[in-house]
C-alpha positions in Angstrom: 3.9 -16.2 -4.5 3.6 -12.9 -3.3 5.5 -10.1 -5.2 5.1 -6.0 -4.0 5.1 -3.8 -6.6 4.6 -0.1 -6.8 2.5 0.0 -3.7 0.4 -3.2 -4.4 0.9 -6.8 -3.9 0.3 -9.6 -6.5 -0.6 -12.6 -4.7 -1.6 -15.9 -7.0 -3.3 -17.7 -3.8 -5.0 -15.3 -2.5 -6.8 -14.4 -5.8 -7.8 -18.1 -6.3 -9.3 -17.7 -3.1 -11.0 -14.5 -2.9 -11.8 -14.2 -6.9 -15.6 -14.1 -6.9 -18.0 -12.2 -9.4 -19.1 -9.0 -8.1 -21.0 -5.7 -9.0 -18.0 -2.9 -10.7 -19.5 -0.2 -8.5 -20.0 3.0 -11.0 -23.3 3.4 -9.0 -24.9 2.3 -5.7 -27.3 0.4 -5.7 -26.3 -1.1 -9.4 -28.1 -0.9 -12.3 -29.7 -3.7 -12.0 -31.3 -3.0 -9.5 -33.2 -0.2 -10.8 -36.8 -0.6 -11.6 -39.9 1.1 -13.9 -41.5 2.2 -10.2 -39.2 5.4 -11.3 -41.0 7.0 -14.3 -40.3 10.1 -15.6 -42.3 12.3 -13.8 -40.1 10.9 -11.3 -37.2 12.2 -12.8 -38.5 15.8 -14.0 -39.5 16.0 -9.6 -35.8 15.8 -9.1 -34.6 18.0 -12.5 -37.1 20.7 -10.6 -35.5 19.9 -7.0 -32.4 20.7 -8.4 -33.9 23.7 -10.1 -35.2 25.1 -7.0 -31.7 25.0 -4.8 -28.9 27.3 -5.1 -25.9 25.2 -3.8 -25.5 22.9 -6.3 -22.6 20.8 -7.5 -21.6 21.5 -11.4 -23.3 18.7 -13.7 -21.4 15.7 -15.6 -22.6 15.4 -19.2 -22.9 11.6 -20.7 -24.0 11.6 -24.3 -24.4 8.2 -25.5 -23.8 7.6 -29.7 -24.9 4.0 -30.5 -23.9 3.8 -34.0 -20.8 1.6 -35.2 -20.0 0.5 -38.9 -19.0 -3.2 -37.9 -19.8 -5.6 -35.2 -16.8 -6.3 -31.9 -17.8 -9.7 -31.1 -16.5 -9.3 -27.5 -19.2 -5.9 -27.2 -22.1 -5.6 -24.2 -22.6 -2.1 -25.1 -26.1 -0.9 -26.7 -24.7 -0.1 -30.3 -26.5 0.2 -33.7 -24.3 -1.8 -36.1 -25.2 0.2 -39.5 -22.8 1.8 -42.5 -25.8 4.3 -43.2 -24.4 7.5 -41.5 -27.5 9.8 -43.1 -29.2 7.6 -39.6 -27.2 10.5 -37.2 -29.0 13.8 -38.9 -31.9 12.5 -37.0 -30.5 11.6 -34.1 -28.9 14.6 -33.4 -32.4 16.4 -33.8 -33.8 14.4 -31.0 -30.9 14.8 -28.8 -31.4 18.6 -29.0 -34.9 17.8 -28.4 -34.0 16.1 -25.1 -31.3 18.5 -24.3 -34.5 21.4 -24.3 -36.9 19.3 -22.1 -34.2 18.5 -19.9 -33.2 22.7 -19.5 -36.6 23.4 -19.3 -36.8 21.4 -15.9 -33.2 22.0 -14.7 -33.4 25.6 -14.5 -30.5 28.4 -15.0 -28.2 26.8 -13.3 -26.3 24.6 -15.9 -22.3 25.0 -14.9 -20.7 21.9 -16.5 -17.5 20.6 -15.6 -17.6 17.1 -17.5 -18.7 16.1 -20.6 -17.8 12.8 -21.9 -19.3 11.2 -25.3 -19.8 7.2 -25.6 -20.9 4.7 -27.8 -21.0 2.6 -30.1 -18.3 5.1 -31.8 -19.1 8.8 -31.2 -16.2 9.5 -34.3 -19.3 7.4 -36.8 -20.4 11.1 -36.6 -18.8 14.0 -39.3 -16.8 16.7 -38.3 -19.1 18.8 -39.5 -22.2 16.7 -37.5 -19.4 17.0 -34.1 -19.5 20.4 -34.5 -23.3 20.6 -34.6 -23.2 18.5 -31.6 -21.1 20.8 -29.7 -23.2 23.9 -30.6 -26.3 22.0 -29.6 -24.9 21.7 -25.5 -23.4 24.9 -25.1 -26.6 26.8 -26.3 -28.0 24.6 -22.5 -25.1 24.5 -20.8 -21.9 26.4 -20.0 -18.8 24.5 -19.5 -16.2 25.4 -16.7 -12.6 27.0 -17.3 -10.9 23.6 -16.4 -14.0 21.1 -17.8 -12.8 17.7 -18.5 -13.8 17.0 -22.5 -13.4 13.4 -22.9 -14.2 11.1 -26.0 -14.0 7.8 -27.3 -12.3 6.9 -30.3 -12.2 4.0 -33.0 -9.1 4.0 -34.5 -10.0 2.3 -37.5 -12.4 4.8 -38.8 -10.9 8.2 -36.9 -9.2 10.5 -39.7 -6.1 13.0 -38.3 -8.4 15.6 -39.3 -11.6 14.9 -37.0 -8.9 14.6 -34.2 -7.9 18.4 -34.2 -11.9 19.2 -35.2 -12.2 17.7 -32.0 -9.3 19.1 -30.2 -10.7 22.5 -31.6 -14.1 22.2 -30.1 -12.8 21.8 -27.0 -12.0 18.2 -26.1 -9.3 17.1 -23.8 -8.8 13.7 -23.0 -9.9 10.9 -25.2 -10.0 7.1 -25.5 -9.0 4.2 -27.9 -10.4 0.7 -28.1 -6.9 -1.1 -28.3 -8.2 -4.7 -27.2 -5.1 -6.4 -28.6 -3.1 -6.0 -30.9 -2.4 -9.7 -32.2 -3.6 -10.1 -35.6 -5.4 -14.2 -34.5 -7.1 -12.4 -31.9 -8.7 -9.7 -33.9 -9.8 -12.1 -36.3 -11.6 -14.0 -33.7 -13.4 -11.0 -32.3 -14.0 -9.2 -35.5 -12.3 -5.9 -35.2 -9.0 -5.8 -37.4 -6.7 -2.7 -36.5 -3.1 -3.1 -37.1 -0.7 -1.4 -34.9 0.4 1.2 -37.3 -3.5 2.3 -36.9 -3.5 3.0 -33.5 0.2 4.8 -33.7 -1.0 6.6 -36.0 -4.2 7.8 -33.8 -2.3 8.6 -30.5 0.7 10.6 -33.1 -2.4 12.4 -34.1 -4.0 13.3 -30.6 -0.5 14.6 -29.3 0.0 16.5 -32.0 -3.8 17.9 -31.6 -2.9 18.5 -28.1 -4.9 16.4 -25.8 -4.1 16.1 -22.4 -4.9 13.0 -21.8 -5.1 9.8 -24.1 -6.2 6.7 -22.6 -6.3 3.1 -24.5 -8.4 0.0 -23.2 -7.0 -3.2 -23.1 -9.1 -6.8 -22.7 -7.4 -9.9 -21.4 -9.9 -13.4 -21.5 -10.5 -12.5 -25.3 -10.3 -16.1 -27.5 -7.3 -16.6 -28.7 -4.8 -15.2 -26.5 -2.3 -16.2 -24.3 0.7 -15.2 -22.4 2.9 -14.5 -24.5 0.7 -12.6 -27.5 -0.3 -10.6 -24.7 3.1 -9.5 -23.7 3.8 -8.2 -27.1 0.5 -6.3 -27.2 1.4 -4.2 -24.0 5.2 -4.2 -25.3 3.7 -2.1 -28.5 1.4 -0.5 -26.4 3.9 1.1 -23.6 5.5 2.0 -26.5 2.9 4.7 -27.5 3.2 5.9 -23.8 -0.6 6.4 -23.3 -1.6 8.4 -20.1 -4.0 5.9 -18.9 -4.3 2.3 -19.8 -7.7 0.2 -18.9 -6.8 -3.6 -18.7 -10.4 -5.3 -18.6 -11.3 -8.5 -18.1 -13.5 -10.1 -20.5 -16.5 -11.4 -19.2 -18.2 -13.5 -21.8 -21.7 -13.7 -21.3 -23.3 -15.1 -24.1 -27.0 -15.4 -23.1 -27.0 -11.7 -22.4 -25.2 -10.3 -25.7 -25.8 -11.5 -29.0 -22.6 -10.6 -30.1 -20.7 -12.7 -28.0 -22.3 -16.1 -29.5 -20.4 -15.1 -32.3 -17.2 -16.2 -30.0 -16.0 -19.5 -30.2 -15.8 -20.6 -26.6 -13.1 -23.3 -27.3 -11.2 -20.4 -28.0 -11.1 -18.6 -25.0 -8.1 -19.0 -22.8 -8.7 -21.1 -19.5 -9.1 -19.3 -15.7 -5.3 -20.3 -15.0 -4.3 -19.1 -18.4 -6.2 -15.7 -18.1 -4.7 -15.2 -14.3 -1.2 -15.7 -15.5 -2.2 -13.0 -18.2 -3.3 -10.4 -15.7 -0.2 -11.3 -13.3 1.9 -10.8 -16.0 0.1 -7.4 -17.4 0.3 -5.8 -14.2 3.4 -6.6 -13.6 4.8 -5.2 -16.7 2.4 -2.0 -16.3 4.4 -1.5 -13.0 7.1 -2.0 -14.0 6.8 0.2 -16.9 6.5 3.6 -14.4 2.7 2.9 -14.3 0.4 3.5 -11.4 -2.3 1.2 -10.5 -5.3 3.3 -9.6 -7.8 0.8 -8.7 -9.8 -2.3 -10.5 -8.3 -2.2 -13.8 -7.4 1.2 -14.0 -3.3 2.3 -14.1 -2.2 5.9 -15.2 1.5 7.6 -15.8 2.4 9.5 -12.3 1.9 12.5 -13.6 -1.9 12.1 -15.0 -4.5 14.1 -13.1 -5.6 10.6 -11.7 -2.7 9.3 -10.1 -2.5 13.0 -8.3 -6.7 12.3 -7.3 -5.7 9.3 -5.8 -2.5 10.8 -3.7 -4.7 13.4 -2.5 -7.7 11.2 -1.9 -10.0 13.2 -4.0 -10.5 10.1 -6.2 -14.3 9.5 -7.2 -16.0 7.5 -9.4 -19.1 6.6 -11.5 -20.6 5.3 -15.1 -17.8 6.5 -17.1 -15.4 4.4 -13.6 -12.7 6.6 -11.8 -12.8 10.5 -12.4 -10.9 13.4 -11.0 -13.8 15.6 -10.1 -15.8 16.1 -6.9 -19.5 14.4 -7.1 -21.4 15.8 -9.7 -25.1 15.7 -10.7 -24.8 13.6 -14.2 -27.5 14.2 -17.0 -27.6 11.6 -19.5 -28.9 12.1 -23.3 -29.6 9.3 -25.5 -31.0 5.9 -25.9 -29.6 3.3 -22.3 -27.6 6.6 -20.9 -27.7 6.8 -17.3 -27.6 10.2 -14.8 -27.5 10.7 -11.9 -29.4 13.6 -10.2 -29.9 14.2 -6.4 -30.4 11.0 -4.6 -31.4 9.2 -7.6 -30.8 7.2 -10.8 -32.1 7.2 -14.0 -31.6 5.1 -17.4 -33.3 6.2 -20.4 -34.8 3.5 -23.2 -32.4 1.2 -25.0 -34.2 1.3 -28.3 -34.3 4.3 -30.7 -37.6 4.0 -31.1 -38.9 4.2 -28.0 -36.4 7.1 -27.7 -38.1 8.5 -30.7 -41.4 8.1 -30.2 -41.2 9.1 -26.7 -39.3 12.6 -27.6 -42.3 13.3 -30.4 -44.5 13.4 -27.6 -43.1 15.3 -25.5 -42.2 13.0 -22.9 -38.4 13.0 -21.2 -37.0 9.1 -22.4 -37.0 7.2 -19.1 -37.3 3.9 -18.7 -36.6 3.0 -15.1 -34.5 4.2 -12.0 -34.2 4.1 -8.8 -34.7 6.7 -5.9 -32.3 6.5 -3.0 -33.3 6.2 1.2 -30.8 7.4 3.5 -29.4 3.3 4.1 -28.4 4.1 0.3 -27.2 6.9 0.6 -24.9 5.6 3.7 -23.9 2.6 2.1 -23.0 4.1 -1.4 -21.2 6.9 0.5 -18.9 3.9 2.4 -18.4 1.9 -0.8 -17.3 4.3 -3.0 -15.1 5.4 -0.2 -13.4 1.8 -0.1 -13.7 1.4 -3.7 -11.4 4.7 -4.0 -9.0 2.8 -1.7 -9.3 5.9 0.8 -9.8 5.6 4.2 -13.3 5.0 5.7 -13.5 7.8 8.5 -15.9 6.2 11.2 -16.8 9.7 13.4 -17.2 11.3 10.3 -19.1 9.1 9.1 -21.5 8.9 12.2 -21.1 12.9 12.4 -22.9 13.0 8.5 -25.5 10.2 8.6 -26.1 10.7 13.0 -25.7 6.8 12.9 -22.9 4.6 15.6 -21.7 2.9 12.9 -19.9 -0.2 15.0 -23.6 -0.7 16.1 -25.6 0.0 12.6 -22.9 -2.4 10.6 -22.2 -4.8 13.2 -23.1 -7.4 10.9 -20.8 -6.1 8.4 -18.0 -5.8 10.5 -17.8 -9.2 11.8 -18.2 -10.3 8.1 -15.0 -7.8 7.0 -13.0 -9.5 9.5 -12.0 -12.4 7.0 -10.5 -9.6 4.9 -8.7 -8.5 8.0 -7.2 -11.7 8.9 -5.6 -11.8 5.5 -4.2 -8.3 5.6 -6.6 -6.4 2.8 -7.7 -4.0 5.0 -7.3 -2.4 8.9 -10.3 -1.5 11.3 -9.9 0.0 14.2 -12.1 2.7 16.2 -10.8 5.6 13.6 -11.4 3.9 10.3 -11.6 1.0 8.3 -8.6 1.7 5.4 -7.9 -0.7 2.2 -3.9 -1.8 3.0 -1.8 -1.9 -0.4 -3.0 -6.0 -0.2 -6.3 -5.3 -0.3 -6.2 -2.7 -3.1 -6.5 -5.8 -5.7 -9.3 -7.4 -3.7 -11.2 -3.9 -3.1 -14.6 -4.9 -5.1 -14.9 -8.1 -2.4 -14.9 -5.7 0.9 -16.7 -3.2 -1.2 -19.5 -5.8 -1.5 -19.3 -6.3 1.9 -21.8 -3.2 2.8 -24.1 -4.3 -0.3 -27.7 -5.2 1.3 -29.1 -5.5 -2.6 -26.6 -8.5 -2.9 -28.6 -10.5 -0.4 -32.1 -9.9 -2.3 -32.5 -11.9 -5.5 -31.5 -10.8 -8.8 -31.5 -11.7 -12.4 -27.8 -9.7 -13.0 -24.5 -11.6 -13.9 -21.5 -10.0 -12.6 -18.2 -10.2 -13.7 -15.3 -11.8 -12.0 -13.1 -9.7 -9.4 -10.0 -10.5 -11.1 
């Protein structure tokens, strides 16, 4: 069965045929495959490079907040399950501490145009604390007229209040953890929030007057099925978020503790968890929603359905983003950045992060530093993984490559994906058709040489 919709097509055989696990591609080369070769006198050589030009792109921010009151059995993030919030007075001292090494080495030129805070649950922190927060980055760096603020929200422990606090410092966009809204399902992946919780939230952050409000959905969670799904996105299109995210669940138990808390007997089978995703995009569609890419759909209006019309769609850690590439600095324990033609992840414990900080040292635990075959492949696959079209003479203009001859190999391997209509090739460009949009991550992967080289990473499934 094939059925168009909007301006992609839902086809049931051809995802049971092309539905393999790949890498998500918010960076290229993945994290997995960076390594501790990249220290962090590394990563202060390319805070100076940076320093030391005068054309630079404005800088993404990525705080990352580990701390949560309660444990989401479904979670892979790096959290810090504790009720003690007296733990973020000193965390937010040695975030200003990194926040000063990292000026130090950046120089003057700090214009920021993103800032997004993550977690664990960035509202665990007071209003009082966000506002400390706040004061902390602009006394390093100085925000654009038009920055995006995003942030994500819990909406089990938000209060109305700490939404306009939040609102009032400058925040823009921001982002619940829906899941599902079926009470059996909650219960089985320990995170209870009725409906009228979340309502309340997204009342709150319209009347606050955020521009953009995006909720996260999961399908594959234990306990679902079809039709308790479809009443959890009935509710939810109700609340007419900007953005939805509909994820699937990868459950990984040997990576994540928390997941061994799931019953797997629970979980609902491949078919059953395909028929959920047919039937939640469908209804999305249907609904006036716009499929962006991956798992990604936004009202037509939102500032990332208009990126996508006029191709200026981009994407990285925090997945697809309205703004032109930026430099990303990342503050706290696991966050990532990305500056020049490298990657950087900080440690995943706060006491390396401590203990590191005390002694002066930036918080880097590995990276990776990018040759120009990185630089050419990540430019193609974030290209295709932005649905836009692959321009091949400017392509070989920018990297002096002939690309027919550099990725023959690639080409003839593409081909399959031609024969089935995902994408065109021809001598002008290799374009994703409304098909292939679904199926973007499998071409994407494609142009991946680190996916022929051994690693120890599980990726999730395509669809």
């Amino acid at each position: 069965m094939t059925t168009p919709i909007d301006d992609i097509e839902l086809s049931e055989e051809l995802i049971r045929k092309f539905d393999k696990s790949g890498p998500r591609y918010t960076s290229y080369p993945t994290a997995d495959r960076f390594n501790t070769g990249f220290t962090e006198q590394t990563y202060i050589t390319y805070l100076e490079q940076r320093a030391g030009r005068t054309n630079n792109p404005p800088l993404s921010l990525y705080l990352h907040l580990p701390f949560c009151e309660s444990l989401c059995y479904f979670c892979a993030c790096n959290k810090i399950i504790t009720k003690d919030h007296s733990r973020t007075t000193e965390y937010l001292r040695y975030l200003e501490k990194e926040m000063a090494l990292v000026a130090a080495r950046i120089g003057p030129d700090r214009l920021t145009a993103q800032l997004h805070l993550g977690g664990g649950t960035p509202t665990f922190f007071s209003s009082d604390e966000l506002r400390q927060l706040m004061a902390m980055i602009r006394q390093h760096f100085t925000f654009t007229e038009d920055a995006e603020l995003g942030v994500e929200i819990d909406p089990r422990t938000v209060k109305p209040e700490t939404l306009a606090v939040l609102a009032e410092l400058g925040f823009n966009r921001n982002s619940f953890g829906v899941q599902d809204f079926d009470p059996a399902v909650q219960q089985a992946v320990n995170r209870i929030q009725p409906f009228s919780m979340v309502e309340a939230a997204v009342k709150e952050s319209r009347k606050a007057h955020f521009q953009s409000v995006n909720a996260d959905l999961i399908y594959g969670l234990p306990k679902q099925n079809i039709e308790s799904f479809g009443r959890t996105l009935d509710s939810l299109i109700a609340l007419a978020p900007d953005r939805i995210a509909l994820y699937n669940y990868a459950h990984l138990p040997s990576r994540f503790k928390a997941q061994r808390q799931i019953i797997e007997a629970d979980l609902p089978s491949a078919e059953e968890r395909l028929q959920i995703f047919l039937m939640s995009t469908r209804r999305l569609l249907d609904a006036g929603y716009i499929y962006i890419g991956l798992d990604h759909f936004s009202r037509p209006d939102d500032e990332l359905n208009k990126a996508r019309q006029d191709q200026s769609l981009h994407r990285n850690f925090q997945g697809y983003t309205t703004r032109a590439e930026c430099d990303l600095i990342g503050f706290g324990v696991s966050a990532i950045g990305k500056v020049g033609d490298s990657y950087s992840q900080s440690v995943r414990t706060i006491k390396e992060y401590y203990q590191l900080l005390d002694e002066g040292m930036l918080p880097v635990e590995k990276g990776i530093a990018l040759d120009k075959d990185d630089l050419l492949r990540r430019d193609v696959i974030m290209t295709l993984m932005c649905s836009m079209p692959l321009s091949i003479a400017k392509t070989n203009a920018a990297y002096g490559i002939d690309f027919t001859t550099y990725f023959a190999e690639e080409i003839a391997q593409l081909r399959q994906y031609e024969e089935v209509g995902f994408i065109t090739i021809d001598a002008d460009a290799i374009r994703v058709t409304p098909k292939g949009r679904l199926f973007v991550r499998a071409v994407a992967m494609t142009f991946d040489k680190y996916l022929k080289k051994v690693t120890t990473a599980t990726y999730s499934k395509l669809i």
